[in-house]
Every structure is written in structure tokens, then in C-alpha cells.
DSSP file (Angstrom, degrees, kcal/mol; ACC not computed):
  #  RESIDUE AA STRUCTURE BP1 BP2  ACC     N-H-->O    O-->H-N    N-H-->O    O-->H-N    TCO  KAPPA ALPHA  PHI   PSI    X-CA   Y-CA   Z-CA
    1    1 A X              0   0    0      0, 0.0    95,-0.0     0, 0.0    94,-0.0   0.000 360.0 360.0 360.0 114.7   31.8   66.5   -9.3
    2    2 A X        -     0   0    0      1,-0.1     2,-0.3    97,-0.0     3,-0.1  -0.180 360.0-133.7 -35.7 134.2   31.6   64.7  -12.9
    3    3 A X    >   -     0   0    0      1,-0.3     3,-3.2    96,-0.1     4,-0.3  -0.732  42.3 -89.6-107.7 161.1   33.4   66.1  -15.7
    4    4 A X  T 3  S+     0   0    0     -2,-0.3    -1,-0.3     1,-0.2     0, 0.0  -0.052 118.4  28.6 -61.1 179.5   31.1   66.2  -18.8
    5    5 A X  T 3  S+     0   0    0      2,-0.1    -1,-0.2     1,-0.1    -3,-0.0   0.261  86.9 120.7  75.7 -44.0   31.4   63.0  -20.6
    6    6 A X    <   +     0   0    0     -3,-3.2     2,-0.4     1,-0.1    -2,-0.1   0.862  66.4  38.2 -33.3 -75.1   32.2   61.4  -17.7
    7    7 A X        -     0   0    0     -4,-0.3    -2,-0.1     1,-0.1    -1,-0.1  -0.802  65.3-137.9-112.7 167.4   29.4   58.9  -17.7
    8    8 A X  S    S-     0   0    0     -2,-0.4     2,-0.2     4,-0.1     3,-0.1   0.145  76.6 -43.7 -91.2  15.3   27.9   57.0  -20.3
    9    9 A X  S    S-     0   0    0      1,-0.1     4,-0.4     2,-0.1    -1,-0.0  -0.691  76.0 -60.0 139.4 167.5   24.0   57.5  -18.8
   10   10 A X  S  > S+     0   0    0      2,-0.3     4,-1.4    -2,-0.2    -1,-0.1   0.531 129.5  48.4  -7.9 -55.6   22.0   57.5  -15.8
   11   11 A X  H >> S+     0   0    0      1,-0.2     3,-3.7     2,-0.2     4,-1.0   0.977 117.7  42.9 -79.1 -80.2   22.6   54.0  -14.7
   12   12 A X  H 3> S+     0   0    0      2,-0.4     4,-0.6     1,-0.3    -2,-0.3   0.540 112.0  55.0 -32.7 -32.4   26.5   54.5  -15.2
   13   13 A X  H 3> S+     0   0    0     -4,-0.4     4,-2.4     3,-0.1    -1,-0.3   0.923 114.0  44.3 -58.7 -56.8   25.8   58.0  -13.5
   14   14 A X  H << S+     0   0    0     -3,-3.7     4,-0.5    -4,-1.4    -2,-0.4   0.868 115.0  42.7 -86.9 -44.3   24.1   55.7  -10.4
   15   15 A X  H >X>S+     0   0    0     -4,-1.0     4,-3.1     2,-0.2     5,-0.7   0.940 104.2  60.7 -78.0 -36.2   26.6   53.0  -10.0
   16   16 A X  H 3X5S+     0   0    0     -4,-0.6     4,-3.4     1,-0.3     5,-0.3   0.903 117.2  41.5 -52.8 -59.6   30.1   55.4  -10.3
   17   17 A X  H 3X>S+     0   0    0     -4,-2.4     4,-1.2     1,-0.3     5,-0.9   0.702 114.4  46.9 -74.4 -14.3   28.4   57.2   -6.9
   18   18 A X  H <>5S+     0   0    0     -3,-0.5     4,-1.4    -4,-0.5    -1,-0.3   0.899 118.3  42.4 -88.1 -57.9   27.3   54.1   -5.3
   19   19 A X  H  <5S+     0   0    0     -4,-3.1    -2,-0.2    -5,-0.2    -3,-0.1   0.980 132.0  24.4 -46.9 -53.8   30.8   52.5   -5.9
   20   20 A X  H  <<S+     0   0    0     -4,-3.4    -3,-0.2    -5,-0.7    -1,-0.2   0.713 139.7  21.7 -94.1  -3.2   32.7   55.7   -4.9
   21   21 A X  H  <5S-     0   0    0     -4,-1.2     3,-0.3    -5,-0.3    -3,-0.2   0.667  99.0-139.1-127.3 -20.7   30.5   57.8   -2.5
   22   22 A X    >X< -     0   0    0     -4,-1.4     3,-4.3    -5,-0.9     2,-0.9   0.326  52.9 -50.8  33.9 170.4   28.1   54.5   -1.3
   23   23 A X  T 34 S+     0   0    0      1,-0.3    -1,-0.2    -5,-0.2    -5,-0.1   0.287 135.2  66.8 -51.9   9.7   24.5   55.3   -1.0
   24   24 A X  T >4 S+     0   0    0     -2,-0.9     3,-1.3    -3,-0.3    -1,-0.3   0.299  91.3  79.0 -56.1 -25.0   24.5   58.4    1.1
   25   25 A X  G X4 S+     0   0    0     -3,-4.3     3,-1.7    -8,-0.3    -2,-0.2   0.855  83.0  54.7 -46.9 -48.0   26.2   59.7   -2.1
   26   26 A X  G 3< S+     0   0    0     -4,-0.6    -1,-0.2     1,-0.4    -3,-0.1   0.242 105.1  63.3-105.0  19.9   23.1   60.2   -4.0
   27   27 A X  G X   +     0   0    0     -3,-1.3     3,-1.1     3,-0.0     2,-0.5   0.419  65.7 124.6 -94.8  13.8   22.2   62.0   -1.5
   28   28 A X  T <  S+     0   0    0     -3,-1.7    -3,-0.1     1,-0.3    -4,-0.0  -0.565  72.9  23.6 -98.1 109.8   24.2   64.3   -1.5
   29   29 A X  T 3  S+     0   0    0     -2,-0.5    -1,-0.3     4,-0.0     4,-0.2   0.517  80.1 121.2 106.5   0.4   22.7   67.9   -1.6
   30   30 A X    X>  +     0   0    0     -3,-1.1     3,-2.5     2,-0.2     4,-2.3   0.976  67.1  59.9 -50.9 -79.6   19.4   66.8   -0.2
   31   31 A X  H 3> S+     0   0    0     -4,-0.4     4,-2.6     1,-0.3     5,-0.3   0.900 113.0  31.9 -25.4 -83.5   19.7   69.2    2.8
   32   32 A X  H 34 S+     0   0    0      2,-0.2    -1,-0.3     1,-0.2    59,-0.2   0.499 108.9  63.6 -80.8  12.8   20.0   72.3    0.9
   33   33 A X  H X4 S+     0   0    0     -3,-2.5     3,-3.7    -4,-0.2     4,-0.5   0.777 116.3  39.3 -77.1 -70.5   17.7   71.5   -2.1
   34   34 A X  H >X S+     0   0    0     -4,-2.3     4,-1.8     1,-0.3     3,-1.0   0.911 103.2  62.3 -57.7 -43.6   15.1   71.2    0.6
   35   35 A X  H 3X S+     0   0    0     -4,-2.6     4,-0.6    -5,-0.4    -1,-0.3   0.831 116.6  42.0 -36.8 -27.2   16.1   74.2    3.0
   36   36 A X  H <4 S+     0   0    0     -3,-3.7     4,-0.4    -5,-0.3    -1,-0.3   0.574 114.9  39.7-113.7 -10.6   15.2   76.1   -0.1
   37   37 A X  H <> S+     0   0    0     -3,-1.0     4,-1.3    -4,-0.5     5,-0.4   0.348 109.4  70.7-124.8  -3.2   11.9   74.5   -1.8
   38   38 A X  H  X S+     0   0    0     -4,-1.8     4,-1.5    -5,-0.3     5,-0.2   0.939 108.2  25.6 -88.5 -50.3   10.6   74.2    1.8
   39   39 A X  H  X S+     0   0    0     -4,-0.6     4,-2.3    -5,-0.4     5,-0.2   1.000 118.8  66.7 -59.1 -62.7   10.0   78.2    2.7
   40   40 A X  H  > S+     0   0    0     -4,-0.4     4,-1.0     1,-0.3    -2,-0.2   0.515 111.9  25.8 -58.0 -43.8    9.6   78.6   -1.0
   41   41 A X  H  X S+     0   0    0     -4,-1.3     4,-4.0     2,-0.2     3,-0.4   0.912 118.9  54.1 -81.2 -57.0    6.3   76.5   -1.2
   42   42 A X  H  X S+     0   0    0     -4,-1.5     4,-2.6    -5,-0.4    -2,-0.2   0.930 116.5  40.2 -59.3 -52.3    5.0   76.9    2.1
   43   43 A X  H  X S+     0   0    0     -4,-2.3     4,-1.7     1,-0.2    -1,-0.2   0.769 118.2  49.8 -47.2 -40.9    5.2   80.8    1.7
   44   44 A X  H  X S+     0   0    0     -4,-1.0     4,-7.2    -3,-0.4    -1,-0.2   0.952 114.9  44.4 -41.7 -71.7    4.0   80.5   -1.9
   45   45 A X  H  X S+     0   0    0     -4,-4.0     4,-2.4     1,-0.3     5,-0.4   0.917 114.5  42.8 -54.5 -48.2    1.1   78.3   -0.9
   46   46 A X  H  < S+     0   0    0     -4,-2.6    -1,-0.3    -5,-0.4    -2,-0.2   0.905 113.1  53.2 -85.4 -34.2   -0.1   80.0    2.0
   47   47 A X  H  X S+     0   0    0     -4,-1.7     4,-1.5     1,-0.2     5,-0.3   0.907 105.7  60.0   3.6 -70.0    0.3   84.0    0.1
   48   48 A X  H  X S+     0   0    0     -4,-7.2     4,-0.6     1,-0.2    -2,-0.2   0.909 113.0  33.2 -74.1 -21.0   -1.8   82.3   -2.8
   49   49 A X  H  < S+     0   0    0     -4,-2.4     4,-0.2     2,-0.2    -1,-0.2   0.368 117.0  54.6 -79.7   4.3   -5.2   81.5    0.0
   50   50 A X  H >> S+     0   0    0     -5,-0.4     4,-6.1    -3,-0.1     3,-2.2   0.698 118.0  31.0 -76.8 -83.6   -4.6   84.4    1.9
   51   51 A X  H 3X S+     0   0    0     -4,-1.5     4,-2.8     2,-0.3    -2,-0.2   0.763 120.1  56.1 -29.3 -42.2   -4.8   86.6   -1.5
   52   52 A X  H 3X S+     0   0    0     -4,-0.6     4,-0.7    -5,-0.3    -1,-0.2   0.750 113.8  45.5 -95.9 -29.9   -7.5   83.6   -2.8
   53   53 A X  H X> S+     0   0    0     -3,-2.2     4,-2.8     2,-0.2     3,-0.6   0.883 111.0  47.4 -66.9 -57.8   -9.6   84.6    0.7
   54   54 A X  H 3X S+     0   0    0     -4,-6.1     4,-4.4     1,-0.2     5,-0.3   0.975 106.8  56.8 -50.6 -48.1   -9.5   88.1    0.5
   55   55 A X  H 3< S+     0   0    0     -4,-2.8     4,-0.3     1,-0.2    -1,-0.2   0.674 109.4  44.5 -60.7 -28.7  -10.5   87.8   -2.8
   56   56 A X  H X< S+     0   0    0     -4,-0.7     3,-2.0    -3,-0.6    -1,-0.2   0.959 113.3  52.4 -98.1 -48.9  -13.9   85.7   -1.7
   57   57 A X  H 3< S+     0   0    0     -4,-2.8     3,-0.3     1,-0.3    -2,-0.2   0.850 112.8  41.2 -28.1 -50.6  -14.8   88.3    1.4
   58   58 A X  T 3< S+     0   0    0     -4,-4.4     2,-0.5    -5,-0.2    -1,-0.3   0.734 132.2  31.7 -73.9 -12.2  -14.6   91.4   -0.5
   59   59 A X    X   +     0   0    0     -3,-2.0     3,-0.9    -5,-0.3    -1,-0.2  -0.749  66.1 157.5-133.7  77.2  -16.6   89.1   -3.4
   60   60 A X  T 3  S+     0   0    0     -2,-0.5    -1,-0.2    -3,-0.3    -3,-0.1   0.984  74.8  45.5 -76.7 -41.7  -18.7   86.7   -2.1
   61   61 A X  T 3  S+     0   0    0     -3,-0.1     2,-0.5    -4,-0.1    -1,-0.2   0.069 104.3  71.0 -90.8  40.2  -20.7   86.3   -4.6
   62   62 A X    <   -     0   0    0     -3,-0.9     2,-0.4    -6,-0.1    -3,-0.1  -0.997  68.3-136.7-134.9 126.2  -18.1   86.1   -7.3
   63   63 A X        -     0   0    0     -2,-0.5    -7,-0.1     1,-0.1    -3,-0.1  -0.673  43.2 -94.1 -75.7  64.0  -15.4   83.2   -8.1
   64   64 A X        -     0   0    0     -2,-0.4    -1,-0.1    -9,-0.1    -8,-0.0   0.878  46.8-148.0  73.0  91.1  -11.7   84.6   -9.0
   65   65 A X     >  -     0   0    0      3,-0.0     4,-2.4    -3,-0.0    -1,-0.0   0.083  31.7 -82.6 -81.9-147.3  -11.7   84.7  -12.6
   66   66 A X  T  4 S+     0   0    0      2,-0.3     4,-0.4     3,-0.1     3,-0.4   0.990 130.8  51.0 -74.0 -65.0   -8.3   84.1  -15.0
   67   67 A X  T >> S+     0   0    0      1,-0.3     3,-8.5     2,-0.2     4,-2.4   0.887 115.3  52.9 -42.8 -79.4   -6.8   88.1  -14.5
   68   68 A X  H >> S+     0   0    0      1,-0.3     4,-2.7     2,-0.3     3,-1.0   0.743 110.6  39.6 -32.9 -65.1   -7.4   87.2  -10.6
   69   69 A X  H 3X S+     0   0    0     -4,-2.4     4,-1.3    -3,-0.4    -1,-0.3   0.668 112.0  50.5 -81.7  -1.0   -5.7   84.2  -10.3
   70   70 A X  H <> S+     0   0    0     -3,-8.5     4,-1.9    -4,-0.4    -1,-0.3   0.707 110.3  56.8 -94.2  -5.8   -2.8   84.8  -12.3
   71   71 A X  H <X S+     0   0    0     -4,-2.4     4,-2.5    -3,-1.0     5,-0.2   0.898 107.8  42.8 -72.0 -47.6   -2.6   87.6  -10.4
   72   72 A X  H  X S+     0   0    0     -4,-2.7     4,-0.9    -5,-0.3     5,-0.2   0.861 110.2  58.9 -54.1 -37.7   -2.6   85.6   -7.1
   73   73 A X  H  X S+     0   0    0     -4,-1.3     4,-2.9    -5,-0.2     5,-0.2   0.896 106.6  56.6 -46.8 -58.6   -0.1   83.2   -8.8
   74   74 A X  H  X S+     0   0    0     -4,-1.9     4,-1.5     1,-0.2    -2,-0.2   0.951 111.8  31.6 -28.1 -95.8    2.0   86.3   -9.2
   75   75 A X  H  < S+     0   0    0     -4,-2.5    -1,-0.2     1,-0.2    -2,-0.2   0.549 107.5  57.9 -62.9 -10.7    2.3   87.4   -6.1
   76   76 A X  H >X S+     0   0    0     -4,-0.9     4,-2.3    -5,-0.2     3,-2.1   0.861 116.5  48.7 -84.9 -38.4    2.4   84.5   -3.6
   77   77 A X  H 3X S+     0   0    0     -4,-2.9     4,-1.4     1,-0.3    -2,-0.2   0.847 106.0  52.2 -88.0   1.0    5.5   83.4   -5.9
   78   78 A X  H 3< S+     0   0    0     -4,-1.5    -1,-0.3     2,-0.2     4,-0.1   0.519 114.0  46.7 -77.2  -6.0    7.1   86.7   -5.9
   79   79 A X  H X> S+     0   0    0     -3,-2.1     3,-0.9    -5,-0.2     4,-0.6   0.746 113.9  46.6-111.6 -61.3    6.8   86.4   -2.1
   80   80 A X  H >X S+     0   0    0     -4,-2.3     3,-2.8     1,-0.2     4,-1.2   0.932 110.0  49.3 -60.1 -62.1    8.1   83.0   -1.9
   81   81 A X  H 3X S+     0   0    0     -4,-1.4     4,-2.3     1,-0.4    -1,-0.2   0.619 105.8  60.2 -21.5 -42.2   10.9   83.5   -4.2
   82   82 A X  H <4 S+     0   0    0     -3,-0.9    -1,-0.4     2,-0.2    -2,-0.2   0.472 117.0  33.7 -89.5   0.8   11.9   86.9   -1.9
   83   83 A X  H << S+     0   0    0     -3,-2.8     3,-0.4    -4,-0.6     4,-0.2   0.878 131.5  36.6-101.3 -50.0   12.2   84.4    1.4
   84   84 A X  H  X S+     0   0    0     -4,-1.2     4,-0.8     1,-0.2    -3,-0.2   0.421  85.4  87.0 -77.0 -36.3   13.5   81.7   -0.6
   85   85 A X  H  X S+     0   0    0     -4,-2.3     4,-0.9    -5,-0.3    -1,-0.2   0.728  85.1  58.2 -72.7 -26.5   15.5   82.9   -3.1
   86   86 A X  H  > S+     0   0    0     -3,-0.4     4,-1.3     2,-0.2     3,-0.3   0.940 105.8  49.2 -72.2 -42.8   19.3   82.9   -0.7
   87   87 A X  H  > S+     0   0    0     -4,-0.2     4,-1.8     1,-0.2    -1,-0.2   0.762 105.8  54.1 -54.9 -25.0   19.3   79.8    0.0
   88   88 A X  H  X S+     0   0    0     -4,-0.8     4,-1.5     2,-0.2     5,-0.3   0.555 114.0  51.7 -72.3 -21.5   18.7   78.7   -4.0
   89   89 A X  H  X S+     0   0    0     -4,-0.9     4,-0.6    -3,-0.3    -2,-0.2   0.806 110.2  40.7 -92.8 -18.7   21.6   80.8   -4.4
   90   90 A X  H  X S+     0   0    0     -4,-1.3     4,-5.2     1,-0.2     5,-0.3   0.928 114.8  52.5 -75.5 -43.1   23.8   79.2   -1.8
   91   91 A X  H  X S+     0   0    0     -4,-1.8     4,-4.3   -59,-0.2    -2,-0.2   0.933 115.4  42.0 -48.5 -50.0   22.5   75.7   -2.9
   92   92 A X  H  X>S+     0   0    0     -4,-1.5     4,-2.9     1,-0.3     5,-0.7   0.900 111.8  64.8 -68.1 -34.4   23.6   76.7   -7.1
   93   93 A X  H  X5S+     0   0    0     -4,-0.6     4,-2.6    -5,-0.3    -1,-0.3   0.992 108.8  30.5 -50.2 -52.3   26.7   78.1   -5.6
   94   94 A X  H  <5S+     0   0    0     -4,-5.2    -2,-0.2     1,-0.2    -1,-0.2   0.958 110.4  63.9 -76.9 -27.9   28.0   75.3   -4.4
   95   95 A X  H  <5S+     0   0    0     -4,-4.3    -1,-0.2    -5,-0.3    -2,-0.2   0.675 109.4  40.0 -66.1 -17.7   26.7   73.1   -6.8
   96   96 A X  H ><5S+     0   0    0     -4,-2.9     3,-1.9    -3,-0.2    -1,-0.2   0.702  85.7 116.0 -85.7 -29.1   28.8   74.8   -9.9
   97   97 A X  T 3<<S+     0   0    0     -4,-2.6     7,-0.3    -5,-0.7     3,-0.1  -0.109  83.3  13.5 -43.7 155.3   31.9   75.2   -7.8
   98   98 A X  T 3  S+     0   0    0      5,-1.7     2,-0.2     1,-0.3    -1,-0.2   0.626  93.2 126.7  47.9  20.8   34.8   73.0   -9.3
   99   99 A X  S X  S-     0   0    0     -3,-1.9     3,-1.6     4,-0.3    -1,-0.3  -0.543  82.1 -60.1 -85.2 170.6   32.8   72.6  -12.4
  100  100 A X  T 3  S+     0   0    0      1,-0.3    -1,-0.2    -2,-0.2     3,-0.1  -0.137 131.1   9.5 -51.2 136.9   35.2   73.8  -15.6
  101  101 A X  T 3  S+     0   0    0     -3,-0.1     2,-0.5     1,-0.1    -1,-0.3   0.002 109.3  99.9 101.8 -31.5   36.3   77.1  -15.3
  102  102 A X    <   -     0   0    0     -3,-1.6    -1,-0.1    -6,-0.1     2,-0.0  -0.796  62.9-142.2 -91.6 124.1   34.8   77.7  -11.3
  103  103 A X        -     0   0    0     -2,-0.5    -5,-1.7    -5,-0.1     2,-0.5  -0.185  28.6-114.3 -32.5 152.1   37.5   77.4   -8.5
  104  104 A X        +     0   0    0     -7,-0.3   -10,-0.0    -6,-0.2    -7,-0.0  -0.989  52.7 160.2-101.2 125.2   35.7   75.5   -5.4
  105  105 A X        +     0   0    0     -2,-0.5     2,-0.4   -11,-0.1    -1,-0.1   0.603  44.8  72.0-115.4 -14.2   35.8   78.4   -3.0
  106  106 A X        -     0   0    0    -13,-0.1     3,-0.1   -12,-0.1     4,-0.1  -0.830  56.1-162.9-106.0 123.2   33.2   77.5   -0.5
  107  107 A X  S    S-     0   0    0     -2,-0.4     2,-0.3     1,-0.1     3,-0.1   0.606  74.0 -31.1 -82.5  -2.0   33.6   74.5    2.2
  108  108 A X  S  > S-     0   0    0      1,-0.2     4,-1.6     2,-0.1    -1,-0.1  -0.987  85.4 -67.3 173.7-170.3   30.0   74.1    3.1
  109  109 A X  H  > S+     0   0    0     -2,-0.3     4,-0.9     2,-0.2     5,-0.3   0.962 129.3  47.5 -76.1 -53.7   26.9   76.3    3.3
  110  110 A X  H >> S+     0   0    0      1,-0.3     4,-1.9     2,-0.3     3,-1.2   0.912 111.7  55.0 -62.1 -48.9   28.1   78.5    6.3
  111  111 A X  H 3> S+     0   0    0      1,-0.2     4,-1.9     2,-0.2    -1,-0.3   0.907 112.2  39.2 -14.3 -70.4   31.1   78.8    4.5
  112  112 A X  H 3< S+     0   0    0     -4,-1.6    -2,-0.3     2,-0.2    -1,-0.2   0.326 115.6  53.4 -80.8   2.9   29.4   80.1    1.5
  113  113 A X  H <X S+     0   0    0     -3,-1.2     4,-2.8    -4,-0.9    -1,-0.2   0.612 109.7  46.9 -69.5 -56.8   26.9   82.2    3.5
  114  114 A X  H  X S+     0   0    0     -4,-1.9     4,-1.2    -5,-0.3    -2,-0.2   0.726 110.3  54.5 -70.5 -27.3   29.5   83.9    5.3
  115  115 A X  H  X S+     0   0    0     -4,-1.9     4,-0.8     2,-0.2     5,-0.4   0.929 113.4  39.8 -52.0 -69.9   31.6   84.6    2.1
  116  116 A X  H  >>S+     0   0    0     -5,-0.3     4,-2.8     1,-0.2     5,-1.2   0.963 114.8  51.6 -61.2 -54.7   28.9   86.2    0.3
  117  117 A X  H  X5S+     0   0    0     -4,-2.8     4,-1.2     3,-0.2    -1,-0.2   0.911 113.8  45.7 -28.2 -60.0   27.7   88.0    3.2
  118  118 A X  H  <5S+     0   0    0     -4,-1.2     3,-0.2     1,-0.2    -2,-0.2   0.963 119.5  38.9 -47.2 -95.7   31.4   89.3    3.8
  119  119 A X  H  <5S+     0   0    0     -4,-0.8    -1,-0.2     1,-0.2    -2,-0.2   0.600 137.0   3.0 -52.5  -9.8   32.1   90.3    0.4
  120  120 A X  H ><5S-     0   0    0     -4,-2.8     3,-0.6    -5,-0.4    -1,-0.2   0.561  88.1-150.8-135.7  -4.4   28.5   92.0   -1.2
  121  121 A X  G >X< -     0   0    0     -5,-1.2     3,-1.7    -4,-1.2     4,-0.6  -0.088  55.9 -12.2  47.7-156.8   26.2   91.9    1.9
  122  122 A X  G 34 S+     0   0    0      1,-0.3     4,-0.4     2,-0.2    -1,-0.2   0.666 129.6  55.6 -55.5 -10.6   22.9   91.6    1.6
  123  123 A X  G <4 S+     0   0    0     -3,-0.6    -1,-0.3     1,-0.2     3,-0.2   0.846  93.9  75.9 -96.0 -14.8   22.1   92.2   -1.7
  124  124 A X  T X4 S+     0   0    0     -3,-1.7     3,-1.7     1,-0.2    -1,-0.2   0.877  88.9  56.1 -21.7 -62.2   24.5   89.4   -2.6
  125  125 A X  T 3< S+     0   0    0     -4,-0.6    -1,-0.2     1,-0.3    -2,-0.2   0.704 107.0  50.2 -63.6 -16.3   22.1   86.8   -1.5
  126  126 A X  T >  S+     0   0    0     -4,-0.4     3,-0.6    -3,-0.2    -1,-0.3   0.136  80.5 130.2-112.1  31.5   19.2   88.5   -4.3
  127  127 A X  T <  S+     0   0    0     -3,-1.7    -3,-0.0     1,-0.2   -38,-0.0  -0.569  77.6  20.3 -55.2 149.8   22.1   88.4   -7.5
  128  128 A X  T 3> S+     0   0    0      1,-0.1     4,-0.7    -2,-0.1    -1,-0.2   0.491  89.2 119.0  81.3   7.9   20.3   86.9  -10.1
  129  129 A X  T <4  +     0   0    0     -3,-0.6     4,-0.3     2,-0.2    -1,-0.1   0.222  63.5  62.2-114.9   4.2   16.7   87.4   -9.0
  130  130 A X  T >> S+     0   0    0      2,-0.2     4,-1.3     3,-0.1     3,-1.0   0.827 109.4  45.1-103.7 -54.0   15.2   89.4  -11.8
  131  131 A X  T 34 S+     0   0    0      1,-0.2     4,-0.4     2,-0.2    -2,-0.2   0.895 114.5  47.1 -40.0 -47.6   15.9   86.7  -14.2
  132  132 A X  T 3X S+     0   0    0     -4,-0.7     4,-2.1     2,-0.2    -1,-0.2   0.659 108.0  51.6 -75.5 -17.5   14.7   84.1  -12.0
  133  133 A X  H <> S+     0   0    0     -3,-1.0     4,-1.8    -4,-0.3     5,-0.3   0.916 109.1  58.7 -87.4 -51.5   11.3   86.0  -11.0
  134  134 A X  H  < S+     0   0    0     -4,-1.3    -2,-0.2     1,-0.2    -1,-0.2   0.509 115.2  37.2 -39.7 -24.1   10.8   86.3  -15.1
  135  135 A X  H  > S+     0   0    0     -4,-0.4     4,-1.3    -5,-0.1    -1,-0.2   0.802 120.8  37.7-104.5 -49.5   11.0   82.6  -15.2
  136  136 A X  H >X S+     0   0    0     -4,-2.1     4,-1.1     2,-0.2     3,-0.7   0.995 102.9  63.2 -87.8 -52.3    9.5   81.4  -12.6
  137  137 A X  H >X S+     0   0    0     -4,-1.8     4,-3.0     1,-0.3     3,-1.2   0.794 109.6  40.2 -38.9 -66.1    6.1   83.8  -11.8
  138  138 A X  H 3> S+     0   0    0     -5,-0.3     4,-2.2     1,-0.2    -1,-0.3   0.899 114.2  53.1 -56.5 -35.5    4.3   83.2  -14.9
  139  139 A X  H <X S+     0   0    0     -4,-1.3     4,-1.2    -3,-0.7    -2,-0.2   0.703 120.0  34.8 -45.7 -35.8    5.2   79.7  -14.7
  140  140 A X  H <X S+     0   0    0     -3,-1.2     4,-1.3    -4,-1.1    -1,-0.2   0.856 116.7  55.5 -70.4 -57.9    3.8   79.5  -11.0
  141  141 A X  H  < S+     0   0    0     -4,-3.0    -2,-0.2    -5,-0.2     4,-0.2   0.858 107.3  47.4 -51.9 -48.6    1.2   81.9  -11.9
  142  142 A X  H >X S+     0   0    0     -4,-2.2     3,-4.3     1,-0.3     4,-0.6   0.966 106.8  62.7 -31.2 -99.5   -0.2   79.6  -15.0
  143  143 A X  H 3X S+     0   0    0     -4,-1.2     4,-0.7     1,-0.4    -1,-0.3   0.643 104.8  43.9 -30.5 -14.8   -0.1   76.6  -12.7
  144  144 A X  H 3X S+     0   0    0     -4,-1.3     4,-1.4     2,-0.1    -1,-0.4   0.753 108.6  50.7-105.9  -1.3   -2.6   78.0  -10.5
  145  145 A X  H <> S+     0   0    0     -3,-4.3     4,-1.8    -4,-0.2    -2,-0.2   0.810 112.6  53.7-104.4 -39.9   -5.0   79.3  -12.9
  146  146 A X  H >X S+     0   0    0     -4,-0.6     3,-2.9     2,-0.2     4,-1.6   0.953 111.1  49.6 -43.8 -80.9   -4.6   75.4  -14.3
  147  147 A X  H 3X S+     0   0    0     -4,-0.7     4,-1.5     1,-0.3    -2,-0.2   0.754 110.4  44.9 -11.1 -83.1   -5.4   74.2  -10.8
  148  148 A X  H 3< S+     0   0    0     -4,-1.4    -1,-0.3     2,-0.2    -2,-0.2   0.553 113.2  46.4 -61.4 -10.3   -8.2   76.0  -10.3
  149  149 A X  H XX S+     0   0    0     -3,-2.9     4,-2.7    -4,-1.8     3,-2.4   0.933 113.8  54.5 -80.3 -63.1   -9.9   75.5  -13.6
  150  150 A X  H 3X S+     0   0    0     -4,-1.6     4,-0.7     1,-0.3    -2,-0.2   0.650 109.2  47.8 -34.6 -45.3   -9.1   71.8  -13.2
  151  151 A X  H 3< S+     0   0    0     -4,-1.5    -1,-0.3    -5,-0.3    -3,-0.1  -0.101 116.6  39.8 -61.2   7.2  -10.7   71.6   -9.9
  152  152 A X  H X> S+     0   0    0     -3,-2.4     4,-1.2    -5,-0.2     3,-0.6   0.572 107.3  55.8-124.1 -63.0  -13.5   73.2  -10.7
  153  153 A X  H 3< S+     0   0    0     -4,-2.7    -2,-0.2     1,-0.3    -3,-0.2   0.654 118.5  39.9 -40.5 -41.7  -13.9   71.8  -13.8
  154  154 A X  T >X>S+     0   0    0     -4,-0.7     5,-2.8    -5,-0.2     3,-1.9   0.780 110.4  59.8 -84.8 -37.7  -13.7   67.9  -11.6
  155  155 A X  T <45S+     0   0    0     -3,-0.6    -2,-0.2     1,-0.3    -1,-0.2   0.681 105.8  45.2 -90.7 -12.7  -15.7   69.2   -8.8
  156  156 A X  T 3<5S+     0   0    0     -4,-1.2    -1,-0.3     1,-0.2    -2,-0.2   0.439 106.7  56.3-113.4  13.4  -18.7   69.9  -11.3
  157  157 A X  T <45S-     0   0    0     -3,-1.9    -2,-0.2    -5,-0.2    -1,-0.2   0.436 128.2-107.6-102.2  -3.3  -18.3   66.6  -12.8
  158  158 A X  T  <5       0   0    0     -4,-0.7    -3,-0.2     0, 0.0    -2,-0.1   0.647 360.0 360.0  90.4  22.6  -18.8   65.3   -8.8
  159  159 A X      <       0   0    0     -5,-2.8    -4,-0.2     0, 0.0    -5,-0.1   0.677 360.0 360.0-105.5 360.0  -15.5   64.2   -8.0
């Protein structure tokens, strides 16, 4: 783990790990970035056409205005977030341990699964999740109403 300062930029970032870790190095953390953005989308994604489906059965002859889709936005990423959201916590866990001030307390993910389990149980794994829902749902929600305007908006120019 880099102490601030440490390197002098991005390039200087990418050779100290290549020198000291070799190129499996800057991989390092791959695994559980994805374990976590992989339910997180797919759950997301498939929530917002479920939701995007209903919406055209009960309405056929009606498209999903703005309210409606940020509403859909809404909820498929509040749904994704609730599947998703222990595993972002293990991933952030480990990644601040032995930064200033943080002990490293965890040896791995199972390690740091089994900790938090042990010590708060399940609602350990959802610390932190009211903030994160605050940040991320409109942000999600927005981006689909973009989409779909954008896409509509292409699809009536004939592309």
C-alpha cells in the first residue's frame, strides 16, 4: 500500500508495482472489484426491464415518461445495491486497511467476511448503505432517463 506522496504520478505509480509486485501487481484487487460490480449490474439491469415491461403491459399505448423512469432507475439500483452492497464493503475494507491510521486486520476476503460476520452479523455487511444509496440512486436513476431519451432521440433520427 503507497503512502501519500509516495509517487511522483501515474507512470511512477505503474513502474514502482511492475518493479516490485511484476505485472500481476496491477492486478491486484481485480477479483473482488468484480465479485461486486458483477451482481450489482446484472441485478440493476435486469430490475430496470422488468419494471420498464411492466410498465409497457399495463400501458401499451404509452412510453415511460421522465417521473417513470427515474423511478425505474430508482429502484432496480436500490435492488442492486441491496445484493451488491457486502461485497463493496469487503472490497473498501480491505482496500483502506494499513492505510495511515487503519491496522491491517483482515488476511483476505474470507478473512474479512468471517470477521465482520463474527463481530456485527448481518447488519455489518449494510454499514454505510444510506449514504451510499443517496449517492448512487439518483446518479443511476439520471443515467437511465439519459439513456432512454438518447435512444429515442437516435432511434427517431434512424439510427
Amino acid at each position: 500500500m503507497g503512502q501519500s506522496g509516495e509517487y511522483k504520478g501515474i507512470i511512477h505509480c505503474i513502474q514502482s508495482i511492475l518493479k516490485t509486485e511484476g505485472f500481476l501487481g496491477l492486478y491486484r484487487g481485480l477479483i473482488p472489484a468484480l465479485t461486486g460490480i458483477i451482481p450489482y449490474s446484472g441485478v440493476d439491469l435486469a430490475v430496470y426491464s422488468w419494471l420498464k415491461d411492466k410498465y409497457t403491459q399495463y400501458y401499451p399505448y404509452s412510453t415511460p415518461g421522465a417521473v417513470t423512469l427515474l423511478s425505474c432507475g430508482a429502484m432496480s439500483s436500490t435492488c442492486g445495491q441491496v445484493v451488491a452492497y457486502p461485497l463493496v464493503l469487503i472490497r473498501t475494507k480491505l482496500q483502506t486497511q494499513g492505510m495511515r491510521n487503519r491496522p491491517v486486520i483482515y488476511n483476505g476476503t474470507l478473512d474479512c467476511f468471517n470477521k465482520i460476520w463474527k463481530e456485527e452479523g448481518i447488519r455489518g455487511f449494510y454499514r454505510g448503505i444510506i449514504p451510499n444509496f443517496m449517492k448512487a440512486v439518483p446518479a443511476i436513476s439520471i443515467s437511465y432517463l439519459v439513456y432512454e431519451k438518447a435512444k429515442k432521440f437516435f432511434e427517431n433520427l434512424g439510427m
